[in-house]
PDB file of the backbone (N, CA, C, O) and the ligand in Angstrom, with CONECT records:
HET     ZN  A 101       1
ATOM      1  N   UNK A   1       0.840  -1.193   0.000  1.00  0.00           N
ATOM      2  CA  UNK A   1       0.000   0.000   0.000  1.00  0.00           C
ATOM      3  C   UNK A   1       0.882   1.253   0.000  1.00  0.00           C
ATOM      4  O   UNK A   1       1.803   1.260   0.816  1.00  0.00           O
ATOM      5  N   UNK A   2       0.737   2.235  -0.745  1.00  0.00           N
ATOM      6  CA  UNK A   2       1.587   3.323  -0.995  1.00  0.00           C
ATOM      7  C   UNK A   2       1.101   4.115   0.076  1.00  0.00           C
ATOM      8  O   UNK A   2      -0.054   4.112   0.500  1.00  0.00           O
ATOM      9  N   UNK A   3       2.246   4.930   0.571  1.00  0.00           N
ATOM     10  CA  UNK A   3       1.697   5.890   1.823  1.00  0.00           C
ATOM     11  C   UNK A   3       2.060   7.634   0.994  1.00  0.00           C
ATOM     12  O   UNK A   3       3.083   8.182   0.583  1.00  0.00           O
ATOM     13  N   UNK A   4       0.648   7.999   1.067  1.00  0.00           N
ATOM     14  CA  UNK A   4       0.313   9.615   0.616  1.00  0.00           C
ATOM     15  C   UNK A   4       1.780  10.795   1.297  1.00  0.00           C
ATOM     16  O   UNK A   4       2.443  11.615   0.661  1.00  0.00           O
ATOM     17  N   UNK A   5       1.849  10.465   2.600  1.00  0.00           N
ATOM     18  CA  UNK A   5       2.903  11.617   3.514  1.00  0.00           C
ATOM     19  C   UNK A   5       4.330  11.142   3.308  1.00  0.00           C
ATOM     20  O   UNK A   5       4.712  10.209   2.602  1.00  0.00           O
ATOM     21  N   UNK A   6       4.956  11.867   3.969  1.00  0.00           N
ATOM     22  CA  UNK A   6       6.161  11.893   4.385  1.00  0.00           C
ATOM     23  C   UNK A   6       6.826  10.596   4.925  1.00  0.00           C
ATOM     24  O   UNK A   6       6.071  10.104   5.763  1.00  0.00           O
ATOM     25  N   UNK A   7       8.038   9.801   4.751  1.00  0.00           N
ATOM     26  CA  UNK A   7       8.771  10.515   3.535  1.00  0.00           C
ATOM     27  C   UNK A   7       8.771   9.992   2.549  1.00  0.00           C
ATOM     28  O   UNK A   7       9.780  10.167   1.866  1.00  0.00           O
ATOM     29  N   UNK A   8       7.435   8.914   1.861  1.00  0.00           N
ATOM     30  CA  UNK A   8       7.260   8.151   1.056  1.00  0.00           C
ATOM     31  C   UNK A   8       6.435   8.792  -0.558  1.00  0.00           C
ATOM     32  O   UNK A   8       6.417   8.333  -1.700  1.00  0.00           O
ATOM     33  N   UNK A   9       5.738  10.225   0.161  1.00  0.00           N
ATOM     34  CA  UNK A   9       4.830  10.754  -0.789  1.00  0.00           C
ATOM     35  C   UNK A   9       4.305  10.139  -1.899  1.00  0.00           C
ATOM     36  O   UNK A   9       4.373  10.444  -3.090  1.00  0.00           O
ATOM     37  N   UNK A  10       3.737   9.170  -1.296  1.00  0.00           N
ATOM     38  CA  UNK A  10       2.789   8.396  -2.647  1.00  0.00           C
ATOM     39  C   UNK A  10       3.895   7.030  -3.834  1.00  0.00           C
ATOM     40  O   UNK A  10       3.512   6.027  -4.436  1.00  0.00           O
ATOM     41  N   UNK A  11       5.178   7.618  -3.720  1.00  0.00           N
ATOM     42  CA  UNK A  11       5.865   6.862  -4.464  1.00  0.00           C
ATOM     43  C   UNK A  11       5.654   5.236  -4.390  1.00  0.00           C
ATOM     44  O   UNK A  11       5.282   4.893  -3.268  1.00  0.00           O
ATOM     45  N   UNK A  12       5.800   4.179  -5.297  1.00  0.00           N
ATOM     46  CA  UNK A  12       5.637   3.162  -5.506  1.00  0.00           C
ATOM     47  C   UNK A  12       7.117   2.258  -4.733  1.00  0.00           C
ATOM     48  O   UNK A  12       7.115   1.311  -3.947  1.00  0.00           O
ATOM     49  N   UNK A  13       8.070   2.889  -5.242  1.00  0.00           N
ATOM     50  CA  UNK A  13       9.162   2.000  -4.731  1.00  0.00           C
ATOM     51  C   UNK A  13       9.965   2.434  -3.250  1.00  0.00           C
ATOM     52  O   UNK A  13       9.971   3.651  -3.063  1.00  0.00           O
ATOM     53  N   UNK A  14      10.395   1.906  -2.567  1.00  0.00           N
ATOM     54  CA  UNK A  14      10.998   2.165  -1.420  1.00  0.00           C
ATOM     55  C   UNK A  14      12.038   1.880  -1.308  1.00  0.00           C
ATOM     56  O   UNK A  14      12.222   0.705  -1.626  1.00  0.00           O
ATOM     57  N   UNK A  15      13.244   2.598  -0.863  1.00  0.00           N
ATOM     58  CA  UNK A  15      14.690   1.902  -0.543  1.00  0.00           C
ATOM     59  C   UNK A  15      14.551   1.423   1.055  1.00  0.00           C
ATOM     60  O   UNK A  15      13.676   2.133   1.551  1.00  0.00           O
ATOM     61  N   UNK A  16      15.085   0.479   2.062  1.00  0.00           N
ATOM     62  CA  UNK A  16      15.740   0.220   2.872  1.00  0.00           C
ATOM     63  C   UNK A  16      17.106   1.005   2.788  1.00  0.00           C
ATOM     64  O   UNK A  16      17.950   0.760   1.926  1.00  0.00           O
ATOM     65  N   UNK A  17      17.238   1.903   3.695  1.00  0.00           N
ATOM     66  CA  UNK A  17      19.087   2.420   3.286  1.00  0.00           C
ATOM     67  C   UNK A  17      19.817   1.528   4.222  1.00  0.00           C
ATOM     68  O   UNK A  17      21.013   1.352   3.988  1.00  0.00           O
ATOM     69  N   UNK A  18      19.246   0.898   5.315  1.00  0.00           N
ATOM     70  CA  UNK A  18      19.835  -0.069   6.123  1.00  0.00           C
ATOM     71  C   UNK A  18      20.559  -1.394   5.197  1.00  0.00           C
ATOM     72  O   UNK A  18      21.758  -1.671   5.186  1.00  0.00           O
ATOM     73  N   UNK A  19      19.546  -2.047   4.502  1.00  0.00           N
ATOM     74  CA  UNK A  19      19.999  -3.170   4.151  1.00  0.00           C
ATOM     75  C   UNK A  19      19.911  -3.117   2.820  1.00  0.00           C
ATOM     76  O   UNK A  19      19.913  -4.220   2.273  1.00  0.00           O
ATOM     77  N   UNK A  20      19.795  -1.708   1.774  1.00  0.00           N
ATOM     78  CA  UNK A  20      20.076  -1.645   0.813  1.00  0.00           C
ATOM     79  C   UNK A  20      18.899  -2.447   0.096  1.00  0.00           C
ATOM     80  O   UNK A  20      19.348  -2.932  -0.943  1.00  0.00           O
ATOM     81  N   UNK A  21      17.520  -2.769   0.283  1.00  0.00           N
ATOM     82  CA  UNK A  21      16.920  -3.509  -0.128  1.00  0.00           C
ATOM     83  C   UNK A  21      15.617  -2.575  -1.019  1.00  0.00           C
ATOM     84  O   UNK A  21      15.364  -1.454  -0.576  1.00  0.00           O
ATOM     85  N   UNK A  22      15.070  -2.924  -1.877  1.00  0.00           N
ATOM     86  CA  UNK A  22      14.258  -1.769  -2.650  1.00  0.00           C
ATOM     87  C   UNK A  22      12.645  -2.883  -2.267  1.00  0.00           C
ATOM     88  O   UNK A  22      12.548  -4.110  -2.246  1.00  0.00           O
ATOM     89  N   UNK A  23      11.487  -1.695  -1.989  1.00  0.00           N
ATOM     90  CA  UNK A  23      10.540  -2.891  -2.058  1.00  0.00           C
ATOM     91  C   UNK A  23       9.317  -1.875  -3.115  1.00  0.00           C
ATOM     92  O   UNK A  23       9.439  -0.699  -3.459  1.00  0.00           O
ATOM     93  N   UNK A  24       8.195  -2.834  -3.419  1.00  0.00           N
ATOM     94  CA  UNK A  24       7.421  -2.275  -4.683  1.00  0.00           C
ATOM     95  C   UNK A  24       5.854  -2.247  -3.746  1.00  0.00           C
ATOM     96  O   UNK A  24       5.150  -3.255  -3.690  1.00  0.00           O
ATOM     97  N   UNK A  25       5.472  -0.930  -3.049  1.00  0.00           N
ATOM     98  CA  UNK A  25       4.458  -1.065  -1.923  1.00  0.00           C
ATOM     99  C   UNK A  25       3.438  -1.370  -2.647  1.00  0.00           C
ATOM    100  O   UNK A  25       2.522  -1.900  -2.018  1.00  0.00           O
ATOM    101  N   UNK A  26       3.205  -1.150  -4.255  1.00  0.00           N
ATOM    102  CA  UNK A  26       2.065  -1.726  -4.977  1.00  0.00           C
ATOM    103  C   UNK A  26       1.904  -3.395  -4.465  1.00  0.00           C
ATOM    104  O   UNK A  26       0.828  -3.989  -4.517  1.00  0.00           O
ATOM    105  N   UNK A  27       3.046  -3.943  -4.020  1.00  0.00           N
ATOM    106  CA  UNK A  27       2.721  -5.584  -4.265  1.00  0.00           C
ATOM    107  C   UNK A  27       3.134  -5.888  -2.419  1.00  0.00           C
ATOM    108  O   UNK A  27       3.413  -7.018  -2.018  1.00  0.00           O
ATOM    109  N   UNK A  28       3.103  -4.862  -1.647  1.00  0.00           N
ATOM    110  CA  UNK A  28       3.512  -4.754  -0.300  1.00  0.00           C
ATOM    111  C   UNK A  28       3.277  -6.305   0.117  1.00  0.00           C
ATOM    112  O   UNK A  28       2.320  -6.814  -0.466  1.00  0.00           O
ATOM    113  N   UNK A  29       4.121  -7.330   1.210  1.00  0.00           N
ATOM    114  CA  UNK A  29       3.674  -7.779   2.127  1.00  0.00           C
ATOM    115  C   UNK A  29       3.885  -7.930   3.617  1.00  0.00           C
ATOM    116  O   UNK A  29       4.928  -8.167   4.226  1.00  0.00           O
ATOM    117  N   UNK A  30       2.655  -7.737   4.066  1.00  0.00           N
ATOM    118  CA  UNK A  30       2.628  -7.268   5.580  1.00  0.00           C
ATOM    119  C   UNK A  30       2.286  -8.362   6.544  1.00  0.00           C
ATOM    120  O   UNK A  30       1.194  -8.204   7.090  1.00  0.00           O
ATOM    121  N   UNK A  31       3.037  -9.563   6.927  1.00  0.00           N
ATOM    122  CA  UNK A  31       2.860 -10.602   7.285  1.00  0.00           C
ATOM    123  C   UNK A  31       4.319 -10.256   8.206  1.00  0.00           C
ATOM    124  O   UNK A  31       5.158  -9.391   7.956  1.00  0.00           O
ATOM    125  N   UNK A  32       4.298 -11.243   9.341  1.00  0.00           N
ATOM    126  CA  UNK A  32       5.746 -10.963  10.065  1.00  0.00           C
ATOM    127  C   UNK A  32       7.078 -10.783   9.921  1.00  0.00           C
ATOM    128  O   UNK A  32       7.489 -10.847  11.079  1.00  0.00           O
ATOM    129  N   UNK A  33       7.805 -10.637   9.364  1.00  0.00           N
ATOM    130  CA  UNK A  33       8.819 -10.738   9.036  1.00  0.00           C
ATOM    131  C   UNK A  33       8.864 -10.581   7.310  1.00  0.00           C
ATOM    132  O   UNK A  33       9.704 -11.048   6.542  1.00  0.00           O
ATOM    133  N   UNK A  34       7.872  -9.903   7.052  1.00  0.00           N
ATOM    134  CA  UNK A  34       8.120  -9.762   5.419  1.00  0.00           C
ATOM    135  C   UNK A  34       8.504  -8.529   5.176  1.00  0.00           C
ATOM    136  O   UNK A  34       9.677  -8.355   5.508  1.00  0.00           O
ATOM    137  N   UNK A  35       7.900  -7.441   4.651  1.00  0.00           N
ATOM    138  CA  UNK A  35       8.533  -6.512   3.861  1.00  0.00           C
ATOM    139  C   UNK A  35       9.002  -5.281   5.227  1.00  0.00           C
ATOM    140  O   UNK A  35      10.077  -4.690   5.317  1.00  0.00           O
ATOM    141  N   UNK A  36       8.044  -5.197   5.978  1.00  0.00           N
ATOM    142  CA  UNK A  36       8.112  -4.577   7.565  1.00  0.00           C
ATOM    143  C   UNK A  36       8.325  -3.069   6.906  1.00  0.00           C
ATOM    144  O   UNK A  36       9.423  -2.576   7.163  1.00  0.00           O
ATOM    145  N   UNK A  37       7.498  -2.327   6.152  1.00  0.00           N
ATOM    146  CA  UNK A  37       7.708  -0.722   5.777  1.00  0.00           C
ATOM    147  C   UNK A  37       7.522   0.609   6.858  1.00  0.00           C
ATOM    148  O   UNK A  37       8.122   1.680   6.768  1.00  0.00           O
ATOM    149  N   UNK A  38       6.483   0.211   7.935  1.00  0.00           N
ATOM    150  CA  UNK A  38       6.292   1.018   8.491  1.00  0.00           C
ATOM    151  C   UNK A  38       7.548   0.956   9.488  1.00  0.00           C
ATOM    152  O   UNK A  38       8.212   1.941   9.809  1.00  0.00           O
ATOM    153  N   UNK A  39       7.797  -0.529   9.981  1.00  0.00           N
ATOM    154  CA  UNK A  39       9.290  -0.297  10.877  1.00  0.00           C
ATOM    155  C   UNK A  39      10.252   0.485  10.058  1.00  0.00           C
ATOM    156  O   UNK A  39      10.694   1.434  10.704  1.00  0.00           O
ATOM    157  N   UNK A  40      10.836   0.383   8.564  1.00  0.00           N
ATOM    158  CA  UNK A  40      11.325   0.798   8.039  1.00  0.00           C
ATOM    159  C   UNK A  40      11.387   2.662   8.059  1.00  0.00           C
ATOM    160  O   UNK A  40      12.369   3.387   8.219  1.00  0.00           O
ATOM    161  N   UNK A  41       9.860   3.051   7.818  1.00  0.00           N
ATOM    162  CA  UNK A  41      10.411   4.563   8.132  1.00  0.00           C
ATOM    163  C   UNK A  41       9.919   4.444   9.223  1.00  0.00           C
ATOM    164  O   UNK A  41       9.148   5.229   8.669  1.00  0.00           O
ATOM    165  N   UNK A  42       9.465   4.233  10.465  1.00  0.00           N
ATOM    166  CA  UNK A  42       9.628   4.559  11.955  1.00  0.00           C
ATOM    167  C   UNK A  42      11.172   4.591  12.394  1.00  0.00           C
ATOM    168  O   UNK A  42      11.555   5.200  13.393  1.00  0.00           O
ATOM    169  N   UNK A  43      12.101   3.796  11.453  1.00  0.00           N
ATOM    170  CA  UNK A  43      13.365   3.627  11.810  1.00  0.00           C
ATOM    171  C   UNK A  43      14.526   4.999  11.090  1.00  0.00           C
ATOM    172  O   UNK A  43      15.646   5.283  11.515  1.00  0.00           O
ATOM    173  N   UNK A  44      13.725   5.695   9.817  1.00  0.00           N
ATOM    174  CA  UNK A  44      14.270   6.668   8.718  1.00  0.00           C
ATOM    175  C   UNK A  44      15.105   6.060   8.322  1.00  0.00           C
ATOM    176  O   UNK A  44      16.241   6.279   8.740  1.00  0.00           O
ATOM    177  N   UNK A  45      14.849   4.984   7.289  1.00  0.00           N
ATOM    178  CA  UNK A  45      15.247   4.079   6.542  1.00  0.00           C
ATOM    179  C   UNK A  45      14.804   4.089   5.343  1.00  0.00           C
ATOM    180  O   UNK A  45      15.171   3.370   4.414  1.00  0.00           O
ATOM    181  N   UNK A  46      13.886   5.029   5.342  1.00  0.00           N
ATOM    182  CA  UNK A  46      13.017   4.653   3.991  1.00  0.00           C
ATOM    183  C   UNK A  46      13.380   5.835   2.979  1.00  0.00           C
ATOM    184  O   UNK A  46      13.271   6.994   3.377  1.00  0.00           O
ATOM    185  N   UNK A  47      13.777   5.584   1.775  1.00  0.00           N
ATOM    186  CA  UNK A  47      13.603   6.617   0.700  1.00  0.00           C
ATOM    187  C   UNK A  47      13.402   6.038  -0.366  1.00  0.00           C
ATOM    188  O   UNK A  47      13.471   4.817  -0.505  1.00  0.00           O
ATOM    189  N   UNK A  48      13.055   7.068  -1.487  1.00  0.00           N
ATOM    190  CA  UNK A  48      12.428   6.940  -2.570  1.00  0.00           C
ATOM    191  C   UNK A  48      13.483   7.163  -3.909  1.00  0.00           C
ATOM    192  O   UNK A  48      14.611   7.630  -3.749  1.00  0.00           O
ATOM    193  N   UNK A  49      13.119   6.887  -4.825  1.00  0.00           N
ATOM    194  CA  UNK A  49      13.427   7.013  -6.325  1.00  0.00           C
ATOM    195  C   UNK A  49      13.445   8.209  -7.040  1.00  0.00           C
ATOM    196  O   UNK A  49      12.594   9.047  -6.740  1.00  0.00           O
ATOM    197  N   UNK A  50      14.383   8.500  -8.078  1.00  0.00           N
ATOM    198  CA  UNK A  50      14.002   9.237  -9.243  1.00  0.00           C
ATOM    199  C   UNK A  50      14.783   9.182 -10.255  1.00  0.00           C
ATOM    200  O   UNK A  50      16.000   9.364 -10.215  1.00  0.00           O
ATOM    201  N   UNK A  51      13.977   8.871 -11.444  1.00  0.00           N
ATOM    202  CA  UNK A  51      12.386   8.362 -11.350  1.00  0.00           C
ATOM    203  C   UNK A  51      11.989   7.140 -10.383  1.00  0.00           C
ATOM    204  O   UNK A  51      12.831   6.411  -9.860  1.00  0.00           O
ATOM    205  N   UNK A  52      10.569   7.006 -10.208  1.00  0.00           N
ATOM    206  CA  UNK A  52      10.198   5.788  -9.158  1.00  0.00           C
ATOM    207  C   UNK A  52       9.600   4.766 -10.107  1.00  0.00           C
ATOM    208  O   UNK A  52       8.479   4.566 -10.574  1.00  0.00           O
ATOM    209  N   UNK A  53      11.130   4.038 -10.233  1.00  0.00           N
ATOM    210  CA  UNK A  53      11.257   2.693 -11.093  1.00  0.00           C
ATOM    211  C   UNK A  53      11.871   1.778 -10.462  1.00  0.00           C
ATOM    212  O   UNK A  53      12.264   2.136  -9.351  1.00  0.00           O
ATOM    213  N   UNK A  54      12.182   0.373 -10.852  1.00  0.00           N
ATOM    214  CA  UNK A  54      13.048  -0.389 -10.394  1.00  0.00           C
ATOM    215  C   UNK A  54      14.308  -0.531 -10.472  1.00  0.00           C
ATOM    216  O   UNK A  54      15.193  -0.825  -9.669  1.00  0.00           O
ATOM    217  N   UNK A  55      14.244  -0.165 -12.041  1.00  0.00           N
ATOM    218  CA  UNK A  55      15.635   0.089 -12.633  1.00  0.00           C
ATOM    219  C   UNK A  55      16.525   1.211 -12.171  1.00  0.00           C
ATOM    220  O   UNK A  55      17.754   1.196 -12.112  1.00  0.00           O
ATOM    221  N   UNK A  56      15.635   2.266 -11.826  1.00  0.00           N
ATOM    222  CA  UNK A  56      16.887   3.267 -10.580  1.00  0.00           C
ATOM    223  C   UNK A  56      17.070   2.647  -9.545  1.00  0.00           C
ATOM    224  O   UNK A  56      18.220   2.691  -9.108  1.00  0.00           O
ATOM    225  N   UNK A  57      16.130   1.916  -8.833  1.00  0.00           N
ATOM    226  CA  UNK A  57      16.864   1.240  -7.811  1.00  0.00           C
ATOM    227  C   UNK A  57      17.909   0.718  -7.791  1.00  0.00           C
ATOM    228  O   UNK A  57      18.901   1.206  -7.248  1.00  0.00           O
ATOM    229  N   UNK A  58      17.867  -0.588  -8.498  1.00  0.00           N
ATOM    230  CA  UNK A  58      18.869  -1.205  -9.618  1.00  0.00           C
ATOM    231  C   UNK A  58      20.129  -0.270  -9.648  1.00  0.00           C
ATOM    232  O   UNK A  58      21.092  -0.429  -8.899  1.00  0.00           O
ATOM    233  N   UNK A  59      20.027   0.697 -10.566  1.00  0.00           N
ATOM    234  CA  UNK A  59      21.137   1.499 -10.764  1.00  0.00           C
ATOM    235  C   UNK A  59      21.847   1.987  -9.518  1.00  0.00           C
ATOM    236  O   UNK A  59      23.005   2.391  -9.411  1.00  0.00           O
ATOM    237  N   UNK A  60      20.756   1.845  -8.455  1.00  0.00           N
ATOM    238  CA  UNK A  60      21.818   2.597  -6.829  1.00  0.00           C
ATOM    239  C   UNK A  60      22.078   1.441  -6.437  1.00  0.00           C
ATOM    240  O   UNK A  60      22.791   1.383  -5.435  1.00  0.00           O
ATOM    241  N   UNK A  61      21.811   0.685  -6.794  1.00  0.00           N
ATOM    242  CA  UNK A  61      22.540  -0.313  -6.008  1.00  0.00           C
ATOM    243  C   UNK A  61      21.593  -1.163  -5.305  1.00  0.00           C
ATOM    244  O   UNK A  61      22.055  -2.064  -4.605  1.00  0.00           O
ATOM    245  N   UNK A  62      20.357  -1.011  -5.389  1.00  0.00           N
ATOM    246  CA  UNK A  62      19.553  -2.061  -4.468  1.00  0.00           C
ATOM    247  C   UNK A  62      19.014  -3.156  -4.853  1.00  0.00           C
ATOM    248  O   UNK A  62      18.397  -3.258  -5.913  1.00  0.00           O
ATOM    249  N   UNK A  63      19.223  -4.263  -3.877  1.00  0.00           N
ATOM    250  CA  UNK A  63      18.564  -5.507  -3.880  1.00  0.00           C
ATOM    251  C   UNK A  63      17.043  -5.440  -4.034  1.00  0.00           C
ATOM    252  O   UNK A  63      16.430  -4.576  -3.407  1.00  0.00           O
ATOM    253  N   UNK A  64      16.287  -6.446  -4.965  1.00  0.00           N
ATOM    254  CA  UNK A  64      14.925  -6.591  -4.270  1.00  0.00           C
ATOM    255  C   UNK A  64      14.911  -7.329  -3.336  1.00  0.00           C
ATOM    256  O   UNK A  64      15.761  -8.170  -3.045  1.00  0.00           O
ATOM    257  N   UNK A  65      13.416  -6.934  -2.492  1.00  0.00           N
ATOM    258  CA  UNK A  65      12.822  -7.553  -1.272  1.00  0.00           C
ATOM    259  C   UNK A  65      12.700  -8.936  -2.460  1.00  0.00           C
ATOM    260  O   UNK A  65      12.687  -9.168  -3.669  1.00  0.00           O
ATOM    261  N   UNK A  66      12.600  -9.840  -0.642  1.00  0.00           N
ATOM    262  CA  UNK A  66      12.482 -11.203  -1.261  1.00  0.00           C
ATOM    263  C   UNK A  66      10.880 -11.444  -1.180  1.00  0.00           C
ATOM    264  O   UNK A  66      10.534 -12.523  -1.661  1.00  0.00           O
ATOM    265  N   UNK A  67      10.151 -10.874  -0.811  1.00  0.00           N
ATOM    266  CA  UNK A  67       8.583 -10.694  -0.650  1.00  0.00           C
ATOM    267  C   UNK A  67       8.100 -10.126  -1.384  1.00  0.00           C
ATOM    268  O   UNK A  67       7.270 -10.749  -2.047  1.00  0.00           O
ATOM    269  N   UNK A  68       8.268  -8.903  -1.660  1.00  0.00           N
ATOM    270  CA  UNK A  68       7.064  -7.910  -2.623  1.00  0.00           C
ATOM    271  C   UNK A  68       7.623  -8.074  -4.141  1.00  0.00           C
ATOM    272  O   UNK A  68       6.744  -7.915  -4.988  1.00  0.00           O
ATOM    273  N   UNK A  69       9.139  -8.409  -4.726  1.00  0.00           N
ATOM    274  CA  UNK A  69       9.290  -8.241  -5.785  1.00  0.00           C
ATOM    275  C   UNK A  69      10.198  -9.764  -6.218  1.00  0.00           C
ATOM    276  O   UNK A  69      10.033 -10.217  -7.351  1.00  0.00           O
ATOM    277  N   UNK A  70      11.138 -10.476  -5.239  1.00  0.00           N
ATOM    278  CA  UNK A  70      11.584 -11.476  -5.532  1.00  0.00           C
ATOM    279  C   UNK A  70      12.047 -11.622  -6.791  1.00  0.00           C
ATOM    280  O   UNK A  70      11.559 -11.011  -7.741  1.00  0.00           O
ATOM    281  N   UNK A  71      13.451 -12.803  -6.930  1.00  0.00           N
ATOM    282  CA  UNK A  71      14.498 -12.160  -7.839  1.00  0.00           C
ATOM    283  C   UNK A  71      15.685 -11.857  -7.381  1.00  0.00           C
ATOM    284  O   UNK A  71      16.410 -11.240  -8.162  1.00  0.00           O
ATOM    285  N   UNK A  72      16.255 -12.208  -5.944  1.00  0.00           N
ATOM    286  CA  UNK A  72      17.803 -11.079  -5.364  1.00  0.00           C
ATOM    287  C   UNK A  72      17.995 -11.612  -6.977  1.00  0.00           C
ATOM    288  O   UNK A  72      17.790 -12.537  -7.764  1.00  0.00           O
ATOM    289  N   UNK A  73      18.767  -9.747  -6.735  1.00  0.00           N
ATOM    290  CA  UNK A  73      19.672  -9.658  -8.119  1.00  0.00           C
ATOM    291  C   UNK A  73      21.886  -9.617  -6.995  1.00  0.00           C
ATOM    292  O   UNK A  73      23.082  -9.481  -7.253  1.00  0.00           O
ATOM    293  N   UNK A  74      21.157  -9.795  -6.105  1.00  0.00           N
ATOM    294  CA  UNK A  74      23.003 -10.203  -5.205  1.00  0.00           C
ATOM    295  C   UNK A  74      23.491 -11.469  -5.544  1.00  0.00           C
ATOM    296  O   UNK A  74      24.569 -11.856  -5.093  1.00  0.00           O
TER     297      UNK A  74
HETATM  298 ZN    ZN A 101       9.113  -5.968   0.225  1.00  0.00          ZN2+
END
């Protein structure tokens, strides 16, 4: 689920800057130990893309989640 505010503003993709991990909140999962976004920015971990694609992720360097997008590209 995409979050409207701060510091996600609606964007689709999310970085982890902790563990370098990118997740796709269109395909979010929120089960225990899966994608965990809100810990993520409760922690200010979370940033966004530009553009908000995969392939910039990609280009910075991030892994996909093994939940919402699956695929490690590590
Ligand atoms: Zn995820």
């Amino acid at each position: 689920m995409r979050r409207q505010g701060p510091p996600t503003y609606g964007k689709r993709f999310v970085g982890n800057t902790d563990k370098k991990e990118v997740h796709d909140l269109d395909n979010e999962k929120t089960g225990p130990n899966e994608c965990q976004i809100n810990e993520i920015i409760r922690a200010g971990h979370a940033r966004t893309f530009t553009p908000d694609t995969l392939e910039q992720a990609h280009r910075e360097t991030y892994d996909n989640c093994a939940h919402c997008i699956g695929g490690s590209i590590r």
